[in-house]
PALUM-235640 format. One record per residue: residue number from 1; residue in one letter; x, y, z of N, C-alpha, C in turn. Coordinates in steps of 0.02 Angstrom, whole numbers. Each point is the difference from the previous one (the first is absolute). Example, Ala and Ser with C-alpha at 12.3 -4.5 7.8 and 13.67 -1.06 7.14 Angstrom:
% residues 2
SITE    k  r    n.px    n.py    n.pz   ca.px   ca.py   ca.pz    c.px    c.py    c.pz
SITE    1  A     660    -284     390     -45      59       0      45      60       0
SITE    2  S     -18      53     -36      42      59       3     -39      55      37
% end
This chain:
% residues 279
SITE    k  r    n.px    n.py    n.pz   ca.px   ca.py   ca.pz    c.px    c.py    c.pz
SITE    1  X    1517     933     196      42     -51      31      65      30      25
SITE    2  X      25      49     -47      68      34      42      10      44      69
SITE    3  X     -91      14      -8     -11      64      55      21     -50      58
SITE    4  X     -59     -66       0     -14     -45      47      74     -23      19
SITE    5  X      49     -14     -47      79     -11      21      30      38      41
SITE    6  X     -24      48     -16      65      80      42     -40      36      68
SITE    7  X     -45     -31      11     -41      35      36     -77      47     -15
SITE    8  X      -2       7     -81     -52      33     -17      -5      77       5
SITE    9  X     -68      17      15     -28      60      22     -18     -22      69
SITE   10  X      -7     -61      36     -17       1      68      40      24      49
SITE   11  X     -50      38      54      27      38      62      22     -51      37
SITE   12  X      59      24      50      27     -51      70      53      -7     -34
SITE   13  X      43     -28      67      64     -32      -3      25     -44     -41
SITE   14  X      53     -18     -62       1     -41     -33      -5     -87      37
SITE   15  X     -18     -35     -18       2     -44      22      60     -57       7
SITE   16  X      -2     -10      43      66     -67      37      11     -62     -43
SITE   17  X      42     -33     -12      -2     -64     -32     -20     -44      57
SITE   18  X      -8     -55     -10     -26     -64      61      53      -6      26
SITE   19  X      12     -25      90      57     -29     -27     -37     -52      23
SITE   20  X      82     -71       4     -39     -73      -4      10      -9      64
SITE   21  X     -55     -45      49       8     -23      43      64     -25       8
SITE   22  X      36      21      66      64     -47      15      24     -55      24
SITE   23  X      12     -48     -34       5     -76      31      -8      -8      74
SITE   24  X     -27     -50      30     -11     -16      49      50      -3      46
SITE   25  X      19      19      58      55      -6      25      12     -82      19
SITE   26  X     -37     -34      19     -21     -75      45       3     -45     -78
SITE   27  X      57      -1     -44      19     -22     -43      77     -35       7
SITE   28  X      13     -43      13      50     -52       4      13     -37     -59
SITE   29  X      64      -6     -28       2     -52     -60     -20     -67     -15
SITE   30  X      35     -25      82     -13     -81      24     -65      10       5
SITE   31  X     -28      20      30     -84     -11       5     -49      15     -52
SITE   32  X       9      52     -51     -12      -2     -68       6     -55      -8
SITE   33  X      68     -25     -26      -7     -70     -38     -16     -50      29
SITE   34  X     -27     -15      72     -31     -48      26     -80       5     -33
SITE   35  X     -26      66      -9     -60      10     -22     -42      46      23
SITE   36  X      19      49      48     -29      14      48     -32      82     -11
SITE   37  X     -68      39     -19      21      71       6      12      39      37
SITE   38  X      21      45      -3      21      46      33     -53       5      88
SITE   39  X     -60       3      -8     -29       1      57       5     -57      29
SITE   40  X      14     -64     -38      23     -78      46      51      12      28
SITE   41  X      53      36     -36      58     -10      35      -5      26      71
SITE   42  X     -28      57       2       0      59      39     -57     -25      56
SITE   43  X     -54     -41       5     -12     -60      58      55     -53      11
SITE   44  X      30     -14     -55      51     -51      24      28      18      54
SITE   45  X      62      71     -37      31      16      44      -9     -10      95
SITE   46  X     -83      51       8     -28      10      53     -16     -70      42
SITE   47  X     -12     -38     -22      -4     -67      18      46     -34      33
SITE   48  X      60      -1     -54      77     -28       9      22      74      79
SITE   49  X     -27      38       3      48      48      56     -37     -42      69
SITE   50  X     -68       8     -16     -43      -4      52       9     -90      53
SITE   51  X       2     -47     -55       3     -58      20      78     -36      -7
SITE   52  X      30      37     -40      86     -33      13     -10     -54     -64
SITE   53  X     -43       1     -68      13     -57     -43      73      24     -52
SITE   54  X      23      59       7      69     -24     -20      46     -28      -2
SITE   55  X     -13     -34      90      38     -39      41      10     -59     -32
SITE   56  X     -49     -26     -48      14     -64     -28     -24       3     -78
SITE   57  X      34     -39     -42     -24      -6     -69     -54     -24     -19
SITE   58  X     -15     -52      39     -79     -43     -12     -67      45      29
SITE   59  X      17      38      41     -62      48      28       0      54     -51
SITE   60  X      20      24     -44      28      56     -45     -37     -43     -59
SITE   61  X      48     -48     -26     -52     -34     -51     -61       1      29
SITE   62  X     -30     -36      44     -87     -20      18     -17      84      -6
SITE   63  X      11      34      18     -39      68       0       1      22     -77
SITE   64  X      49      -2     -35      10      29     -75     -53     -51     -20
SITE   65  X     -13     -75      14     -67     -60     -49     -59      34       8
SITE   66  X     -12      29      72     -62      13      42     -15      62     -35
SITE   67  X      19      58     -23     -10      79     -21     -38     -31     -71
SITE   68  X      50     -36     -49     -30     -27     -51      63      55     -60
SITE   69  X     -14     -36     -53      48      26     -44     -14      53     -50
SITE   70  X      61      30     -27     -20      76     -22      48      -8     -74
SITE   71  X     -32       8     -39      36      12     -68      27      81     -11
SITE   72  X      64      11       3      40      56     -16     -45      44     -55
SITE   73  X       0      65       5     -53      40     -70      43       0     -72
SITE   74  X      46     -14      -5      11     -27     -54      -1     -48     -32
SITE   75  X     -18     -60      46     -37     -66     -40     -65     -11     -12
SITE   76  X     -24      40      51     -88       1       4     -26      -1     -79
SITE   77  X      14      36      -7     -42      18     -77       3     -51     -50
SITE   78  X      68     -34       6       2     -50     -39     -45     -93      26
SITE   79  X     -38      22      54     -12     -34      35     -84     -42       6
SITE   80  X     -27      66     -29     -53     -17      14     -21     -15     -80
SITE   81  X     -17     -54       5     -30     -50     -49     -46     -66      36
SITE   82  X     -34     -19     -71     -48     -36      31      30     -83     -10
SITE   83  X      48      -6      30      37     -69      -8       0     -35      71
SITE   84  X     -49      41      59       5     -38      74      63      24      19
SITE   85  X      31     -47      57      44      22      25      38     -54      -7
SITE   86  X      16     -32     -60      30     -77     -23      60      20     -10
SITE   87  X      69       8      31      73      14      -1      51     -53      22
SITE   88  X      47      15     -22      57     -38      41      13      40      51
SITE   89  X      28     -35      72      10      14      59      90      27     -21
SITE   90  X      18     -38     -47      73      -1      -4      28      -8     -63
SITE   91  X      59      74       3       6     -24     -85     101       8       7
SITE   92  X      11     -65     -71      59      20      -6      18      26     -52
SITE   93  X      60      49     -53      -4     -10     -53      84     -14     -10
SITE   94  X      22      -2     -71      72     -47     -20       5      36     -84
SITE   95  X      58      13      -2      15      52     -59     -18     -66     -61
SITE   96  X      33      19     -56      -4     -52     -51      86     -27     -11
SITE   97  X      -2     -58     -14      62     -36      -4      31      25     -79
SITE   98  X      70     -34      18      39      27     -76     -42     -51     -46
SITE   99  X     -15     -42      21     -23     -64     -73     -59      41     -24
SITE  100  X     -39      54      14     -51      43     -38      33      36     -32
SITE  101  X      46      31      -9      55      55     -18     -46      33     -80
SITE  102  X     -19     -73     -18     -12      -7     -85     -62      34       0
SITE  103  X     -49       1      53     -66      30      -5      -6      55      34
SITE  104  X      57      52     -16      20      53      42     -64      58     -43
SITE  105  X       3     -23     -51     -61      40     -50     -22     -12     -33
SITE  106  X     -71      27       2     -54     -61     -11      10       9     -85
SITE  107  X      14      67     -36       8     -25     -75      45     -43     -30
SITE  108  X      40     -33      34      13     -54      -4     -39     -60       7
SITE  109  X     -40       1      42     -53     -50      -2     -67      21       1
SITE  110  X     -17       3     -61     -64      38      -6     -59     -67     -16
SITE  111  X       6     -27      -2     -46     -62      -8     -42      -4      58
SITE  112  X     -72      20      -3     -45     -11      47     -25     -62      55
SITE  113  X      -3      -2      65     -10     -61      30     -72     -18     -17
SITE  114  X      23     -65       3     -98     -31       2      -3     -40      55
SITE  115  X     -80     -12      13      -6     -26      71      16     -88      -3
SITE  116  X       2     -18     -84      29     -61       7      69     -16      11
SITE  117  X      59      45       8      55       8     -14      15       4      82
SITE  118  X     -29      59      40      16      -5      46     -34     -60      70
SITE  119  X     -77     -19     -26     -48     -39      38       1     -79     -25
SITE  120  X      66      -2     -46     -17     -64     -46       4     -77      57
SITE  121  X      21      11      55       2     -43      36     -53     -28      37
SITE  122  X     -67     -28      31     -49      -4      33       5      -1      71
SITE  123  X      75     -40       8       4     -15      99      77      26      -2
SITE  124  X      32      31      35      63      -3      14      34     -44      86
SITE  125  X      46     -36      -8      -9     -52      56      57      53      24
SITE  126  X     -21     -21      89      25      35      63      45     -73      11
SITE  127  X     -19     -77      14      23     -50      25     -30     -51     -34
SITE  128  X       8     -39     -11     -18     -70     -31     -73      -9       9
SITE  129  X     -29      17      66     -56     -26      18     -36      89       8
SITE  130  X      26      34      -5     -37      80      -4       7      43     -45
SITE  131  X     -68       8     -47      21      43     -69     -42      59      33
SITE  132  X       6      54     -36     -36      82     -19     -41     -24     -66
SITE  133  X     -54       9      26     -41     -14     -83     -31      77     -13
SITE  134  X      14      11     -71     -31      47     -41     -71      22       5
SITE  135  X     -48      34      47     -74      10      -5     -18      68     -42
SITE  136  X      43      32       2     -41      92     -42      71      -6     -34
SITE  137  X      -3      47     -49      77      19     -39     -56      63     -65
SITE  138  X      50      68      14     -35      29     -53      75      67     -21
SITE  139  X       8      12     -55      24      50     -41     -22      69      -1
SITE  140  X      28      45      27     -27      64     -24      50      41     -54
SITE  141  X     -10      52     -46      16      29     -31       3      67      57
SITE  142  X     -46      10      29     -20      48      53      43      -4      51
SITE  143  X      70      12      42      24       0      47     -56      16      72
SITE  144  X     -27      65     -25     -47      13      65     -46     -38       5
SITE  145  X     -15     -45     -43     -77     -52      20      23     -71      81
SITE  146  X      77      -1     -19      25     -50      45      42      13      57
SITE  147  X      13      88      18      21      26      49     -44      57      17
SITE  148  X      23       9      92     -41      51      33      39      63      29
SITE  149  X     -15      40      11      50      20      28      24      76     -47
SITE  150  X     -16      75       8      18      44     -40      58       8      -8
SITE  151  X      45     -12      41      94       0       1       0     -27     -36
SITE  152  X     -19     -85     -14      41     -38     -25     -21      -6     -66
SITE  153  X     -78      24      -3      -2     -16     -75      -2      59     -54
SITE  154  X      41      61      43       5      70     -45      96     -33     -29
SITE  155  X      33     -44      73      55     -12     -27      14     -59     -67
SITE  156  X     -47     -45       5      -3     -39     -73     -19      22     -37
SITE  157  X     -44      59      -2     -27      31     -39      65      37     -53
SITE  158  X      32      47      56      45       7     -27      79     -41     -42
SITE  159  X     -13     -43      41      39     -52     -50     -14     -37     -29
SITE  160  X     -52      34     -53     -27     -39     -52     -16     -92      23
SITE  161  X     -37      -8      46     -13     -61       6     -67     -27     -51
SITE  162  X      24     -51     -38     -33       4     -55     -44     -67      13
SITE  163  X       4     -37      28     -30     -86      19      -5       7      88
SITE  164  X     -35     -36      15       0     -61      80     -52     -57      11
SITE  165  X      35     -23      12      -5     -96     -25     -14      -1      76
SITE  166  X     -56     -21       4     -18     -37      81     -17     -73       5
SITE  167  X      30     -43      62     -21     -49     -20     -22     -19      87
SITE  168  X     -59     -41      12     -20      11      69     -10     -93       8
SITE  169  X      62     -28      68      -5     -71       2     -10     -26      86
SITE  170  X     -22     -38     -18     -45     -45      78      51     -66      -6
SITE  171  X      24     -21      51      45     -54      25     -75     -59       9
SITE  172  X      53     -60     -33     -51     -70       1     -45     -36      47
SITE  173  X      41      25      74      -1       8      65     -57      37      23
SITE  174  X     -10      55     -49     -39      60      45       2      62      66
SITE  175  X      84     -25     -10      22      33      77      15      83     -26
SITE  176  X      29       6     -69       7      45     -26     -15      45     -60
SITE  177  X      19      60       0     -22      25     -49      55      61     -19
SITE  178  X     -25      -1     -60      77      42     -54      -7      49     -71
SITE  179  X      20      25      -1     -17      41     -63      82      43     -20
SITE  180  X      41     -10     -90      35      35     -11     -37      30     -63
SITE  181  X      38      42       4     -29      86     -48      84      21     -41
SITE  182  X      12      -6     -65      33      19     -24     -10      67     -41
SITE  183  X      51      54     -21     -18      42     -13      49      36     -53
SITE  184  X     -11       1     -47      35      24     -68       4      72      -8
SITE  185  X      89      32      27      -6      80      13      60      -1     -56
SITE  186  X      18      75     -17      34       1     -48      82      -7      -7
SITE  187  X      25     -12      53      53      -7      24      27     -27      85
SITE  188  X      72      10      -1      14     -39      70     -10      26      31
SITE  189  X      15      73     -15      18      47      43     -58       8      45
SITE  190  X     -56       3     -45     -64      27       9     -35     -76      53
SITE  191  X      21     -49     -21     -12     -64      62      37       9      54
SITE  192  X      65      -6      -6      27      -2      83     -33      80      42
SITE  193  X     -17      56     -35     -19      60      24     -66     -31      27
SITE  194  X     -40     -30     -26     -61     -15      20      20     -52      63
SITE  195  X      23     -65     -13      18     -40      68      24      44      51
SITE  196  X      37      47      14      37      18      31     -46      56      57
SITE  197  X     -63      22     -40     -45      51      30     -30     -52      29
SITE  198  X     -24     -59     -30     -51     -47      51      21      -1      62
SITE  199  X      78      -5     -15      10     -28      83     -32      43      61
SITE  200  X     -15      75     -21     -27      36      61     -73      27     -26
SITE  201  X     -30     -21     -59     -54      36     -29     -45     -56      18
SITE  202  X       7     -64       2     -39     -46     -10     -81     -20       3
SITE  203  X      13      34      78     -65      -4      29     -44      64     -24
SITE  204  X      19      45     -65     -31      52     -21     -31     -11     -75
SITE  205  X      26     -51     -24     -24     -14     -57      56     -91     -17
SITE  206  X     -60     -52     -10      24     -65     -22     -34     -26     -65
SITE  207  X      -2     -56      -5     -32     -31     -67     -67     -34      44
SITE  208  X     -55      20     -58     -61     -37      10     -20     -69       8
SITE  209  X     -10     -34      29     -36     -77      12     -45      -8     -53
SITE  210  X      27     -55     -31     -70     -21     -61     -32     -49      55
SITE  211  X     -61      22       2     -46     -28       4     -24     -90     -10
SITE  212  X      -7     -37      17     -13     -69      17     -43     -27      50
SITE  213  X     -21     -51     -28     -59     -41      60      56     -51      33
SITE  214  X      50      -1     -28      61     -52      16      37      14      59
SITE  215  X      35      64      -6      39      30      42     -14      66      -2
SITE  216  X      14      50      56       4      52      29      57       3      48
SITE  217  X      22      65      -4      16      40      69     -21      32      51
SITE  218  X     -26     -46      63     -38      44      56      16      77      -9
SITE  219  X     -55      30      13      24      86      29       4      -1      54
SITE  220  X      71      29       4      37      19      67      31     -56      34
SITE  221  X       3     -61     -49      42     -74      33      71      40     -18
SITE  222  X      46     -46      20      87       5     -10     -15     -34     -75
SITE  223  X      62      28     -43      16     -26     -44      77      65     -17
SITE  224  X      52     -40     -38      51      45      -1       2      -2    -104
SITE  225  X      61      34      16      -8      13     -91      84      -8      -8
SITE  226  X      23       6     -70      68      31     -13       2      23     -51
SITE  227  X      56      47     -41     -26      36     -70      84     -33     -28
SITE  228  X       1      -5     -61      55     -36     -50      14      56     -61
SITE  229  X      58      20     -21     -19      31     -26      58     -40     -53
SITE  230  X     -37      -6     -74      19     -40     -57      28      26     -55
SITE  231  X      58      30      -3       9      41     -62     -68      53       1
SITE  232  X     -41      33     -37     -36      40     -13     -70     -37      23
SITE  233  X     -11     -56      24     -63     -32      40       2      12      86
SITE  234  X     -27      -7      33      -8      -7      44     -67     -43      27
SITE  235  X      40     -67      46     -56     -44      20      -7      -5      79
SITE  236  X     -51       1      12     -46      21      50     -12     -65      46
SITE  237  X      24     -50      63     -14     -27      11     -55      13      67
SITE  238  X     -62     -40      17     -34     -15      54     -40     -49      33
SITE  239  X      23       2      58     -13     -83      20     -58      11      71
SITE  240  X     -31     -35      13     -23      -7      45     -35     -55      37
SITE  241  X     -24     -10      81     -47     -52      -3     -69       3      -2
SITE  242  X     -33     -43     -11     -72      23     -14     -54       2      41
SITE  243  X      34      -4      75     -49       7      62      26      80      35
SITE  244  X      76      20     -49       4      70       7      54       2      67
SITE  245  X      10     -57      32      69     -19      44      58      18      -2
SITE  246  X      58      31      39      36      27       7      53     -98     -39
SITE  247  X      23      -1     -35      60     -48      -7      18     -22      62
SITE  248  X       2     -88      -6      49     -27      65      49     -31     -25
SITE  249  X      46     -44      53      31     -36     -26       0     -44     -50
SITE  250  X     -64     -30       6     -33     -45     -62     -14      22     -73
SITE  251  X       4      75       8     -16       7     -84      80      43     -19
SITE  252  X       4     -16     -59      68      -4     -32     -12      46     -60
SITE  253  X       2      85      21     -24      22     -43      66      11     -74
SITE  254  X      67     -25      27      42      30     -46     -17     -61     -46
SITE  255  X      -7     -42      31       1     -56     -56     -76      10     -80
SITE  256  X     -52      45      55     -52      -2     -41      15      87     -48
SITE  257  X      40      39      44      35      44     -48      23     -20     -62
SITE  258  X      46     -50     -29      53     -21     -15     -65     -33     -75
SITE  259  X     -43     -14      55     -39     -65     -66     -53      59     -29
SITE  260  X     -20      56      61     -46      50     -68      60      53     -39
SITE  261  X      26     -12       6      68      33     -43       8     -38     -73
SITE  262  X     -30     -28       2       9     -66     -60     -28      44     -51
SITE  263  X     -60      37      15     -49      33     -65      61      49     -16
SITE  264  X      70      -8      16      22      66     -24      61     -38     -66
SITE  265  X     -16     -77      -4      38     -21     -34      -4      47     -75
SITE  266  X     -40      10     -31      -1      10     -92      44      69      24
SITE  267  X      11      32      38      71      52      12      47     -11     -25
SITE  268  X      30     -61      28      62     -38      -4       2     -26     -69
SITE  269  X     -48     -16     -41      -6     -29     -61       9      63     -53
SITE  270  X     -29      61      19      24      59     -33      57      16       3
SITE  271  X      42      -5      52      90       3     -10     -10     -26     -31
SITE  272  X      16     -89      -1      25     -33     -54      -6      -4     -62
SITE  273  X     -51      39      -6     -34      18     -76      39      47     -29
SITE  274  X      49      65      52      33      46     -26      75       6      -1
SITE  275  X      12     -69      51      68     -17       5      26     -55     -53
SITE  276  X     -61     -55      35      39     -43     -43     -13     -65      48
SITE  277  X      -3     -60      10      26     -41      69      62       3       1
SITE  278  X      16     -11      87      64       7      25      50     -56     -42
SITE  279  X      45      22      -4      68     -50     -23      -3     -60      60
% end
């Protein structure tokens, strides 16, 4: 094995190291992060000289829809799983507020969630006349059983994410459909670090759809998301409609934000458990 290291007893020239292919020149940032690889761009380009679509923004978009989209090689990998192509179109995320301050670490609150604690509700109401009813709801001990995605679940991994509470709800209506995913990591730090990567990782790794005859998420409909991050939890919101429709005026998704946010109440009951109620 040492000969084989140094060259050996074999005749000829020592041998060359590899080198690595050199990045593509027809590599643009903006067009990366539109989606595009390197050989798209590089028809783009030729396209945009030949016919003048730089000239306008909407001919530039239509050509970037038409090529079709390209996942960057550093998300790829985390990508391919067998979960369809069921994502949010749009994500937001939001640090954690001072009123978590108390669940900054989790050995402080080491008391395990249960799915009655966090699912104990059956419907959560959007409006008087429009609830979210409860159809799937399940607990993992397993972080990776309820996320996809190699980024994201080497990063819970690493922050000891020890629980995720999924709970998957269909509007009374039928117009919609929803699912929040809470997730028990070992600190804040280690949550807002995680919210904070969604905002550009998202579409490389999300939380899994439980399964239902009730509700689903079209593959490849619109649906948007946002990430919360709770003292040392982080909750996962996603909304969508269930014909897979881009939102109109008529649907009111902050309001139905606001009401699947509700499963994140027994949070708030854990402060008070370590504070105290407010004066």
């Amino acid at each position: 094995m040492g000969e084989a290291a140094t060259g050996g007893r074999g005749a000829g020239p020592p041998s060359r190291k590899r080198r690595r292919t050199p990045p593509s020149d027809w590599q643009f940032p903006l067009l990366t992060a539109w989606g595009l690889r390197p050989d798209q761009q590089r028809l783009l380009v030729i396209i945009a000289a030949v016919v003048g679509v730089l000239a306008g923004g909407t001919g530039l978009v239509f050509t970037v829809g038409s090529i079709g989209e390209y996942t960057p090689q550093r998300r790829a990998s985390a990508a391919v799983v067998a979960t369809g192509s069921t994502l949010p179109r749009v994500f937001h995320g939001w640090s954690s507020p001072k009123l978590f301050a108390p669940l900054t670490d989790r050995t402080k609150d080491k008391r395990a969630l249960t799915k009655k604690e966090v699912f104990g509700h059956k419907q959560l109401s959007v409006t008087k006349k429009l609830k979210l009813k409860l159809v799937a709801k399940q607990l993992d001990a397993d972080c990776s059983a309820a996320l996809w995605g190699e980024s994201v679940v080497e990063q819970v991994s690493d922050a000891r994410c020890s629980q995720a509470a999924r709970g998957l709800y269909a509007s009374s209506d039928g117009r919609y459909v929803g699912q929040y995913t809470l997730l028990n990591l070992k600190d804040g730090k280690s949550a807002a670090a995680l919210v904070e990567s969604l905002k550009t990782d998202y579409r490389g790794g999300w939380t899994i759809p439980l399964p239902s005859s009730k509700a689903s998420f079209p593959p490849g409909g619109y649906s948007e998301a946002g990430g919360y991050a709770l003292g040392h939890y982080v909750g996962l919101v996603w909304l969508g409609r269930t014909d897979g429709a881009e939102p109109t005026a008529k649907d009111d998704f902050v309001s139905l934000t606001l009401a699947l946010r509700g499963a994140e109440k027994p949070v708030y009951r854990r402060v008070v458990s370590l504070t105290g109620p407010p004066a």
